[in-house]
N, C-alpha and C positions, 0 to 999 in steps of 0.2 A: 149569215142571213142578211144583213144591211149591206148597202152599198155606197153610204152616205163617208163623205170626208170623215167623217170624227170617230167613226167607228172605223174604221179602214185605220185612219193615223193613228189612232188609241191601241191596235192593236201592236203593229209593230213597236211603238214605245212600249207598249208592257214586254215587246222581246219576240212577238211574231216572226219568225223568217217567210208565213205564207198568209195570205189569207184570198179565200174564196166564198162567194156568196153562193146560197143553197140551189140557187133557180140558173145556174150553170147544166152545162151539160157533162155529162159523165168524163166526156176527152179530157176536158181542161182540168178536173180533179186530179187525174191520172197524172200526167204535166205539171199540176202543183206540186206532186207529192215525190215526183221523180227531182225536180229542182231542188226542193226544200232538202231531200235525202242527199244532194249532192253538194249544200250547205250556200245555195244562191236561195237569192228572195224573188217571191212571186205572187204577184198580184193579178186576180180574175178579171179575165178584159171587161165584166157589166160592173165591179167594182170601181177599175179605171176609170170609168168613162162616166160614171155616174160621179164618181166625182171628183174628179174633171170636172165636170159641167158645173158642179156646184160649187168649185173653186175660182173658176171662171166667171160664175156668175156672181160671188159675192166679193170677188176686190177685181178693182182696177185693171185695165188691157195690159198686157208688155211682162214679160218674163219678170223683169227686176221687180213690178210692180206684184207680181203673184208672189214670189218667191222670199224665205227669210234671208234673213245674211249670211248665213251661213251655207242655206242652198245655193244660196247664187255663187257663191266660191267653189261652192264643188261646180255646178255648174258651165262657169267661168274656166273650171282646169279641163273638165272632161272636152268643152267646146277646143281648149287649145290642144288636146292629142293624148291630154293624162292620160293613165293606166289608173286602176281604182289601187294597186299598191302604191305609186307616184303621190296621187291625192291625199291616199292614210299618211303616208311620211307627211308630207309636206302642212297638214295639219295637224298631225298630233294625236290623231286618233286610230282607230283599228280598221283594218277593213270591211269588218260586219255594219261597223257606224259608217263608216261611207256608201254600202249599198243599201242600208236606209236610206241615206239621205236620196238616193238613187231613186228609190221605188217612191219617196214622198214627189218628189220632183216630177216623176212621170203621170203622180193620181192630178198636181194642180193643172201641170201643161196639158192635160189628159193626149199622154201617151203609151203607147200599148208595146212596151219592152225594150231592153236595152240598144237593139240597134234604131231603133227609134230616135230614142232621149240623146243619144249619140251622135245621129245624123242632126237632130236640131239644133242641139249643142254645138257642134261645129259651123254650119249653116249661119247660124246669130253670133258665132263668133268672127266668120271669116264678112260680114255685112257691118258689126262694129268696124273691123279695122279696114275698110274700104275709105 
């Protein structure tokens, strides 16, 4: 039903693989539920983007500035070419915990799906090493 940051993030911490607000249209249910059944995470683009917004507007401009530390590593690998297996090895954790951290990354930067967060991820990485 919310769109707000803290219900969106509170959810996938309690273990959400999807979550959609109620004032969606029927398509993107359908799409959540085909994702979620296919064991990827999915987030409602008026979720995303709501907040997004609200992540944007309560901390500081600049990716590193939005992001925790630990986002910004996943972040930081996905921008250099990682695979989300590459990223779980390389930290320590599972894959499900890395496309968390995936779908958090996309509500702060408010971006709307993985080739998205992927293309910006790359994008800020190939403008760092310039």
């Amino acid at each position: 039903m919310h769109s707000d940051l803290q219900h969106v993030e509170g959810a996938f911490a309690a273990g959400a693989l999807g979550y959609v607000t109620k004032s969606e249209f029927r398509g993107v249910l359908a799409e959540a539920i085909h994702k979620v059944c296919a064991g990827r995470r999915f987030v409602s683009p008026r979720a995303s983007r709501d907040a997004g917004r609200a992540a944007r507007g309560s901390q500081a401009c600049g990716t590193a500035a939005a992001l925790s530390a630990k986002e910004q590593e996943v972040y930081d690998m996905l921008g250099k070419g990682e695979g989300t297996f590459e990223i779980a090895a390389a930290m320590g954790i599972s894959t499900h915990t890395v496309e968390s951290y995936y779908a958090r990354i996309q509500l702060k930067l408010g971006l709307e799906g993985m080739y998205k967060l992927r293309r910006h991820a790359i994008d800020h990485f190939r403008r760092q090493s310039d």
